[in-house]
C-alpha positions as CSV (number, residue, x, y, z in Angstrom):
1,X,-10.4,0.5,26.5
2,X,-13.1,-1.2,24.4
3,X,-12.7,-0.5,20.7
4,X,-15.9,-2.2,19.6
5,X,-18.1,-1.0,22.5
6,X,-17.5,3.0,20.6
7,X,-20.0,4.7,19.4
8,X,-19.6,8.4,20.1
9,X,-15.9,10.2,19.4
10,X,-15.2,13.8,20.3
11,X,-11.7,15.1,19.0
12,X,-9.9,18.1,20.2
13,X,-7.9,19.6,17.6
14,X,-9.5,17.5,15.0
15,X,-8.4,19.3,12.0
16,X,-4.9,17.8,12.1
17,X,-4.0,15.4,9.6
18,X,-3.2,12.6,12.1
19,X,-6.8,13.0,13.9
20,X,-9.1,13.9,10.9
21,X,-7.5,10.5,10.1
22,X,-9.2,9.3,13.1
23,X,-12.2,11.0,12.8
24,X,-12.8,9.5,9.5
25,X,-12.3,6.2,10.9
26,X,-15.1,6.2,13.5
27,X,-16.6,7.8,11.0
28,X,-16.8,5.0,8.5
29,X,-17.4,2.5,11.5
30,X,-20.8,4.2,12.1
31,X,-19.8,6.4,14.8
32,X,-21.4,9.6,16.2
33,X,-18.2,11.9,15.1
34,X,-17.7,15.6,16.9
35,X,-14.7,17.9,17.2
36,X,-13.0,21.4,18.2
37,X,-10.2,23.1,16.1
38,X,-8.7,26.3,16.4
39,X,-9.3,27.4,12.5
40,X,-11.1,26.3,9.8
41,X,-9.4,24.5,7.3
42,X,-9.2,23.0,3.5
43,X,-9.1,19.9,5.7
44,X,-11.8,20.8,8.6
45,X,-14.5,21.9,5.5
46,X,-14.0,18.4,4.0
47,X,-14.7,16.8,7.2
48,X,-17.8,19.6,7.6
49,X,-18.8,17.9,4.2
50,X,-18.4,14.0,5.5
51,X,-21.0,14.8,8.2
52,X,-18.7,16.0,10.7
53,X,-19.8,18.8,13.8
54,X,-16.8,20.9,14.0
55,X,-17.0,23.7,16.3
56,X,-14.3,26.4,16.1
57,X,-15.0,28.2,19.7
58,X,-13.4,27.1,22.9
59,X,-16.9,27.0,24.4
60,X,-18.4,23.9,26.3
61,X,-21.6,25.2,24.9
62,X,-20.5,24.0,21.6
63,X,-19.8,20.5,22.9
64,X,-23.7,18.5,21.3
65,X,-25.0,16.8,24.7
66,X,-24.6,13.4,24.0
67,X,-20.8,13.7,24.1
68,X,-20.8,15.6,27.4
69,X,-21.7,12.6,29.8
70,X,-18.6,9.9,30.5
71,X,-19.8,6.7,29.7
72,X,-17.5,3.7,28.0
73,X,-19.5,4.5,24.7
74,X,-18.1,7.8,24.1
75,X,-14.3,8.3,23.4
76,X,-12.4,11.5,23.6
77,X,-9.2,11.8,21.8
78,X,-6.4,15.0,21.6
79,X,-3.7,16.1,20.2
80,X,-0.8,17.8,21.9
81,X,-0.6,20.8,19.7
82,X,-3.8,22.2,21.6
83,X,-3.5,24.6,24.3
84,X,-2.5,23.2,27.7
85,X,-5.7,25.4,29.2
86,X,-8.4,24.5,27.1
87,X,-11.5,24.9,28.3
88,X,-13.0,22.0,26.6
89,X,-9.9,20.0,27.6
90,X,-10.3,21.0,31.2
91,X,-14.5,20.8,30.6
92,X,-14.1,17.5,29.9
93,X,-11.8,16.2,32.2
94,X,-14.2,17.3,35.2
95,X,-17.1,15.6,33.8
96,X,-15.1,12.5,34.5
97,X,-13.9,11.4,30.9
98,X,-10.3,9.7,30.3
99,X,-9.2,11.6,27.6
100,X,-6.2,10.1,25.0
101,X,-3.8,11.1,23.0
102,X,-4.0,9.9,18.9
103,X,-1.2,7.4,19.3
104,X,-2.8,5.8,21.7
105,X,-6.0,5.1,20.2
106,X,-4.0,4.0,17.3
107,X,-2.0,1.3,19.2
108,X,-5.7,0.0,19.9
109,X,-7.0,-0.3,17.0
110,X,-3.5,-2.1,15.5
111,X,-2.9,-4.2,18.6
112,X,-4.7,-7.2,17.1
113,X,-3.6,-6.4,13.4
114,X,-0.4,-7.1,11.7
115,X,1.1,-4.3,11.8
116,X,3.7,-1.8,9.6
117,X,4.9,0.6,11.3
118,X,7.0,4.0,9.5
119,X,9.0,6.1,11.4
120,X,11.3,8.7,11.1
121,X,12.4,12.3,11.5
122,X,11.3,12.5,7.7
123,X,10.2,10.2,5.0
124,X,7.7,8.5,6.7
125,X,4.7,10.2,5.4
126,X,5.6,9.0,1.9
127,X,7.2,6.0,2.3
128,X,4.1,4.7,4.7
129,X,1.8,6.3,1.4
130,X,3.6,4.4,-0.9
131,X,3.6,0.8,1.4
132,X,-0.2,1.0,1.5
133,X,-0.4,2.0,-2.2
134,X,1.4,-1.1,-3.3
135,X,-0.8,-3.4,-0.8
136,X,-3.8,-1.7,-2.1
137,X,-2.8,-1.5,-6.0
138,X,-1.5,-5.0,-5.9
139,X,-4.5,-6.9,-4.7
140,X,-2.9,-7.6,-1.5
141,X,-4.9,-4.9,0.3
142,X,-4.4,-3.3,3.7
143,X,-5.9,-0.3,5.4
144,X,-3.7,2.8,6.9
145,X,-3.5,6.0,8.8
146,X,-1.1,8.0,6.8
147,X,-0.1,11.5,7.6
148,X,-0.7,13.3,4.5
149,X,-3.3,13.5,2.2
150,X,-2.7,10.2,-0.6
151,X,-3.2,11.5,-4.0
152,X,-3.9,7.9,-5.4
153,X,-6.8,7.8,-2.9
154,X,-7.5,11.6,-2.3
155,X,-7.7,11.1,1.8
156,X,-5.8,10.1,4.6
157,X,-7.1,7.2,6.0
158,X,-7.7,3.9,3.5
159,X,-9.9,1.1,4.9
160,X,-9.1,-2.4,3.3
161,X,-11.2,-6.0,4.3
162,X,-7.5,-8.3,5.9
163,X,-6.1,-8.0,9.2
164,X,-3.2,-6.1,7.8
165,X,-2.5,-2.3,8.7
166,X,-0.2,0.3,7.6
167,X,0.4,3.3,10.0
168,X,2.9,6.3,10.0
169,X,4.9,6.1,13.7
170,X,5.2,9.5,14.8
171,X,8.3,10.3,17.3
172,X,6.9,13.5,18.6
173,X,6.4,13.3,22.2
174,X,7.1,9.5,21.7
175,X,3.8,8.6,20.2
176,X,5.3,5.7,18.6
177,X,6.0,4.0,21.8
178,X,2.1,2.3,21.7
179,X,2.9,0.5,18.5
180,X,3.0,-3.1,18.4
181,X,4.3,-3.5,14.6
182,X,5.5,-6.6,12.8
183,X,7.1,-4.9,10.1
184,X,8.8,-1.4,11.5
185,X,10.8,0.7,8.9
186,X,13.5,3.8,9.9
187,X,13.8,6.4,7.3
188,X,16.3,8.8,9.5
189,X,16.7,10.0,13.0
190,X,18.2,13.7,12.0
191,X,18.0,15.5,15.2
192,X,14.3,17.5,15.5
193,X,11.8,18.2,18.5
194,X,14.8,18.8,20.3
195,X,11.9,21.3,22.4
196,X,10.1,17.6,23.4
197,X,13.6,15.9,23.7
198,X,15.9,17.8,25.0
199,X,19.0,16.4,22.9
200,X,20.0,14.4,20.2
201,X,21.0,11.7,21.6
202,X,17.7,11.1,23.9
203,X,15.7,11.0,20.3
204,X,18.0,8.1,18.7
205,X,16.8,6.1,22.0
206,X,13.4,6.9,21.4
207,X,13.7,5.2,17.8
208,X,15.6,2.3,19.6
209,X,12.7,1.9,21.9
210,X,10.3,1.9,19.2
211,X,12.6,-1.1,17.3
212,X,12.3,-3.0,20.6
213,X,8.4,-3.0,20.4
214,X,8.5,-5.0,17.0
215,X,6.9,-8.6,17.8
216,X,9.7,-11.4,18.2
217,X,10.0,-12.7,14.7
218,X,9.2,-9.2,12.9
219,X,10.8,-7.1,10.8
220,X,13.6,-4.2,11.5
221,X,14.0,-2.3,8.1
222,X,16.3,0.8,9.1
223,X,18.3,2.7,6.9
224,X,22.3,2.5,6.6
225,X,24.1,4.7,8.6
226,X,21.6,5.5,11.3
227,X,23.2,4.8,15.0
228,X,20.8,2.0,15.7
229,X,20.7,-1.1,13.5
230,X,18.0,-4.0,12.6
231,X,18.1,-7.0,10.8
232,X,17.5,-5.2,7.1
233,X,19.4,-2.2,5.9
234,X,18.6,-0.1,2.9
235,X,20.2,2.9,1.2
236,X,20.3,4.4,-2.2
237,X,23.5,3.9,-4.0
238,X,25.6,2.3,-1.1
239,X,25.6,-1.1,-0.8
240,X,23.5,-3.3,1.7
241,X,20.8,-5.7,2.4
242,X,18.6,-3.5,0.3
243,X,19.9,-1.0,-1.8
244,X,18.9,1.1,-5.3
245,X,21.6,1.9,-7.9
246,X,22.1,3.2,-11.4
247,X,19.6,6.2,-10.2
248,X,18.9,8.6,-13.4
249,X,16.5,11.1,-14.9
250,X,15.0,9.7,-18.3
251,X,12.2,12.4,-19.6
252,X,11.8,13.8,-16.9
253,X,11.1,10.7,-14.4
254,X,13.2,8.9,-11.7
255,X,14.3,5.7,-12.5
256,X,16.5,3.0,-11.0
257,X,17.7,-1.0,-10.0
258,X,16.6,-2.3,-7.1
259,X,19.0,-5.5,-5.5
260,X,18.5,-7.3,-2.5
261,X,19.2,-11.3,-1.6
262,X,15.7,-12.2,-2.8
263,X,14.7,-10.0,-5.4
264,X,16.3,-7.5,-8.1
265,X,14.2,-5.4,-10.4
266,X,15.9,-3.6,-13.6
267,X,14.8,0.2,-14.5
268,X,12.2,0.5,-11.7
269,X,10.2,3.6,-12.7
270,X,9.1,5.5,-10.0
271,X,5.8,7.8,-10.4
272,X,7.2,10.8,-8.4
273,X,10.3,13.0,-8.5
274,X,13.2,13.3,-5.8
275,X,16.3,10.8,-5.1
276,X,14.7,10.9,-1.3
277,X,12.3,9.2,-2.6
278,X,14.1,6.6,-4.6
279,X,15.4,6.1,-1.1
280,X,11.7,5.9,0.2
281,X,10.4,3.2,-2.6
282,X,14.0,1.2,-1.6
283,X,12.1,0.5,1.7
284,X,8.7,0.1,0.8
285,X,10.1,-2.9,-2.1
286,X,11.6,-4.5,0.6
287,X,8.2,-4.9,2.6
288,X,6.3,-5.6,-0.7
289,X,8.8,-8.7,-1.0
290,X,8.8,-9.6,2.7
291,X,5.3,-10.0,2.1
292,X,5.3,-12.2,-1.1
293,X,4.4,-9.5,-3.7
294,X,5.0,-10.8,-7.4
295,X,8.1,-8.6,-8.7
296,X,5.7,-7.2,-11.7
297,X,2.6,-6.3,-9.3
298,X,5.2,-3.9,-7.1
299,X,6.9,-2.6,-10.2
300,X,3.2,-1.1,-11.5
301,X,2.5,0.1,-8.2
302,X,5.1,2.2,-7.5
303,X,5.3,3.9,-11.3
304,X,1.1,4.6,-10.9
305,X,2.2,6.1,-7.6
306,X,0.6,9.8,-7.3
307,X,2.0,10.5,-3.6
308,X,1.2,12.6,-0.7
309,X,-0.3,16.5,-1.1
310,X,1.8,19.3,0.0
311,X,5.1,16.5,-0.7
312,X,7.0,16.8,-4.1
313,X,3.7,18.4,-5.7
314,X,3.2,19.7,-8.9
315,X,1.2,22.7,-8.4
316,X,1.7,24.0,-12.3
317,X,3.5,22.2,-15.0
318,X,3.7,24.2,-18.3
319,X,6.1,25.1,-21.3
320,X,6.5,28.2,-19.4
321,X,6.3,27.5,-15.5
322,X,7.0,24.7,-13.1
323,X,5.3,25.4,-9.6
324,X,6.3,22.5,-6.9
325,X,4.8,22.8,-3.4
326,X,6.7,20.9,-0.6
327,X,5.9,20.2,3.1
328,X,10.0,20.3,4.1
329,X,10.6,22.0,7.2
330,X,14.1,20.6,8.4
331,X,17.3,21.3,7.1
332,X,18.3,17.6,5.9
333,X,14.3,17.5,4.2
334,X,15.0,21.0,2.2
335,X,18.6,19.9,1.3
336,X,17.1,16.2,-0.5
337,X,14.0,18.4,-2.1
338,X,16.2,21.5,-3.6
339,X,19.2,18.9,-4.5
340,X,16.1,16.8,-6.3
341,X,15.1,20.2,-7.7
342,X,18.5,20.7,-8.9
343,X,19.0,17.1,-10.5
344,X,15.7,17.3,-12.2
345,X,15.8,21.2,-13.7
346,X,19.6,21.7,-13.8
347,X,19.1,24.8,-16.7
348,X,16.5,26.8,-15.2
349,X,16.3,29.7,-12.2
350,X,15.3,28.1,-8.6
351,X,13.1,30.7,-7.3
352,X,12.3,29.5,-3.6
353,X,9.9,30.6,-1.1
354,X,10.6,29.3,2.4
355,X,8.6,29.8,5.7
356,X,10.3,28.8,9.0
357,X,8.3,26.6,11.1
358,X,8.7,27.1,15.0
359,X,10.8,29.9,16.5
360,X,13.2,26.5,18.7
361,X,13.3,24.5,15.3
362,X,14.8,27.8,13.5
363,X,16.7,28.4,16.5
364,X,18.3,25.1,16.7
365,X,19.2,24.6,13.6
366,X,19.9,27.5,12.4
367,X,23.1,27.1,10.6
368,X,22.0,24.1,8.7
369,X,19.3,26.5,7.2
370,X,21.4,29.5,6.3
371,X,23.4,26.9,4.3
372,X,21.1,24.5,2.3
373,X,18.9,27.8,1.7
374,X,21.8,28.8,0.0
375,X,21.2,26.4,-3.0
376,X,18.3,28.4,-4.6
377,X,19.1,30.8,-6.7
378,X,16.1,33.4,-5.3
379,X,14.9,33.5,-1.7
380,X,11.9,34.7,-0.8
381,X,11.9,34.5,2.8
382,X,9.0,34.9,5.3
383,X,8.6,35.2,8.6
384,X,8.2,32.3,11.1
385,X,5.4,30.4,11.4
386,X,4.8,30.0,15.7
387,X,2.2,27.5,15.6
388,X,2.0,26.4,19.3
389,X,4.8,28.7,20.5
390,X,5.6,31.8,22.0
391,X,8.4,34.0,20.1
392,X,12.3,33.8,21.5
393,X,13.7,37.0,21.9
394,X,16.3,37.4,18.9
395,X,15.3,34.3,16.6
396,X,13.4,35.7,13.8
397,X,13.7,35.4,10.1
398,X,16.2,38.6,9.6
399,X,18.3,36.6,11.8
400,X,18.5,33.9,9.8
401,X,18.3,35.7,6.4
402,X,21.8,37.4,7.3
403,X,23.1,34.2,7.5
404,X,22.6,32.9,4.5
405,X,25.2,33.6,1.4
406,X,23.3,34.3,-1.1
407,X,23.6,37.7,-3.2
408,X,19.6,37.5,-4.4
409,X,17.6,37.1,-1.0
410,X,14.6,39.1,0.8
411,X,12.5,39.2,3.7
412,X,8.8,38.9,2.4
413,X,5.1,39.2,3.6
414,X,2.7,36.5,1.8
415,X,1.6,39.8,-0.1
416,X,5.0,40.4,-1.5
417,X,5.8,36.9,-2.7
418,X,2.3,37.5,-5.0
419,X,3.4,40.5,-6.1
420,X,6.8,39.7,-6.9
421,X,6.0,36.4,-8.4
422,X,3.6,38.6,-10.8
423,X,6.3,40.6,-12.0
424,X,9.3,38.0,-12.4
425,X,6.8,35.3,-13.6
426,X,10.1,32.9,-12.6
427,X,10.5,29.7,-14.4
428,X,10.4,27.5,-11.8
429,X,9.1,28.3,-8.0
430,X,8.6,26.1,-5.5
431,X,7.1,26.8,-1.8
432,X,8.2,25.5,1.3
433,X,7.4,24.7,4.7
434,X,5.2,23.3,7.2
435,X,3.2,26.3,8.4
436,X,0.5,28.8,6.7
437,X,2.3,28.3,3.8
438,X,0.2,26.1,2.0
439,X,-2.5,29.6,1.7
440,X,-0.3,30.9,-0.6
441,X,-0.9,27.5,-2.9
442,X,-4.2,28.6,-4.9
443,X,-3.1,32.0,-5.4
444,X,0.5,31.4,-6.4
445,X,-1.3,29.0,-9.5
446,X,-3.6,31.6,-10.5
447,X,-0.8,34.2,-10.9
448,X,1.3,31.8,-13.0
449,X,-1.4,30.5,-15.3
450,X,-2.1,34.1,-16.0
451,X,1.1,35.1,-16.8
């Protein structure tokens, strides 16, 4: 595969953050851009507004011409999330095209950059937001695919003018395993995509197999406690090669000390909530420093730092209401955002709205939810968001409500929530998951600033 010789692109399932990332990209290179996606989107309309053709009908009628012949000018990328017997998939595969999958086309274009590479089961949409924010807001510059939406830079790929490139390693289905990186961070390896993997224990050596792709020389920055090492760990308030301490709330913000052999930095404030992400910034310091970034320079960077949409997001933020929108869909990511919730609003009423995502991720983990659901002090529980499954007989969201101990809990339809969030007008509300959810987002706002 040719990179440079490009010139047409043709996504299937280009709405998703990891490929509108792509699509962007060609985009910006001067490339003819086209795409199919299920439903259209906050994110797909954008796109529609770049100058994108989006079509929303699994109909090779849809496909514009010049895409349809296979040539090594015209490139057609997928995602795994779309249907295994997709026309257009199947349309295009006859005409003779090699189609590939997003991480693959991303271990082209890095293969002859220097590369940092984020993985992990969860934190690696913000801490790879917050590495390329310092590069950018420090002068030193980089570009990135991130998987989220940057709030700094209001999109999800950032285009810079050196060699260097951040990009957010995704383990699903191994699409890390085409990365080349020189710097490689680990946030956690909590089992997940246990539908891809199997077990547990096959997923930690998918992360070790990742580590082993880091070029001889690089960089191996992997959390403490995680049951594969590299040369740097870091943790918050345990000490290591990299660690933050004296972590506090002062007005309402996150602060804390940073130590490591090289570098220590005194009342670090850091520009969004949650002790995860004290834990996040702990890592993206320590490739700031690895790469020579003056002490001051990282210190403004990370307390100007907006972060990433749908993570930690102040939807409303009032005398009278705080409304906090969160992409958290694992038990171990809901237990650090309520326990952040918690530490930052210890007097007021948690009302939280939770969606399930995936009928084998609620399955699996199951208990884990029932308890760290259990640390709101409402529950407004809805039903499960599929996305690309079919439903398993018995896992549904009663299911799991009966399991969690908590006296003020319901079952609700999106209708509900907005009705009941009319009436209570509760204090503080926060919505959570990675489905649909984020629908409710717009309405949810216009209901509290009313009331």
């Amino acid at each position: 595969m040719n990179i440079d010789k490009i010139k047409r692109v043709y996504l299937l399932g280009i709405g998703g953050i990891g490929m509108s990332g792509l699509a962007r990209y060609f985009s910006r290179l001067g490339c003819e851009v086209a795409g199919y996606d299920r439903t259209s989107t906050e994110l797909t309309r954008t796109l529609e507004a770049e100058g994108l053709d989006i079509t929303y009908t699994d109909d090779i009628n849809t496909v514009p011409a010049v895409f349809k012949e296979a040539n090594e000018e015209t490139l057609l990328i997928y995602t795994p999330a779309i249907p295994k017997d997709l026309a257009l998939k199947a349309f295009f595969m006859e005409q003779g095209h090699e189609l590939f999958k997003r991480s693959q086309v991303l271990g082209f274009i890095s293969a002859s950059r220097f590369t940092i590479a984020v993985a992990g089961t969860h934190g690696k949409t913000t801490t790879s937001t917050m590495v390329a924010h310092i590069l950018k807001d420090s002068g030193y510059d980089c570009s990135a695919f991130l998987g989220g939406i940057s709030t700094n830079y209001q999109n999800n790929v950032l285009f810079g003018d050196n060699n260097v490139v951040v990009v957010e390693a995704d383990e699903y289905d191994r699409s890390f395993l085409t990365l080349h990186p020189n710097i490689a961070i680990v946030t956690s390896a909590d089992a997940d995509h246990l539908d891809i993997y199997g077990d547990p224990e096959e997923l930690v050596t998918s992360f070790k197999l990742f580590l082993d792709r880091v070029v001889e020389d690089g960089d191996k920055i992997v959390k403490k406690g995680l049951p594969f090492s590299g040369n740097i760990t870091y943790a918050r308030e345990e000490k290591c090669d990299a660690y933050a301490e004296n972590v506090h709330v002062r007005d309402g913000e996150f602060y804390f000390d940073y130590h490591s052999e090289t570098l220590i930095l005194k009342d670090v404030h850091l520009g969004i909530p949650g002790l995860h992400n004290v834990e996040n910034a702990v890592a993206a310091i320590t490739v700031a420093n690895l790469l020579g970034i003056e002490a001051d320079k990282i210190r403004t960077a990370l307390s100007n730092f907006a972060g990433v949409k749908r993570r930690f997001e102040f939807i409303v933020k009032n005398p009278s209401h705080i409304y906090i929108d969160d992409y958290a869909h694992h038990p171990e990511e809901l237990r650090a955002f309520l326990t952040s919730m918690k530490k930052l609003y210890p007097n007021k009423k948690l009302t939280v709205v939770f969606q399930p995502h995936l009928f084998t991720r609620t399955r699996d983990f199951v208990d884990g939810f029932a308890e760290v659901l259990g640390l709101a002090d409402e529950l407004l529980l809805m039903e499960i968001y599929p996305a690309r499954e079919l439903p398993i007989e018995g896992v549904d969201s009663s299911w799991l409500l009966d399991k969690i101990n908590l006296e003020n809990k319901r079952l609700v339809s999106p209708e509900e929530v907005l009705e009941i969030i009319k009436a209570e007008s509760p204090e503080l509300v926060v919505t959570v998951g990675a489905g649909d959810i984020d629908k409710l987002v717009k309405p949810i706002s216009e209901v509290l600033h009313v009331g």
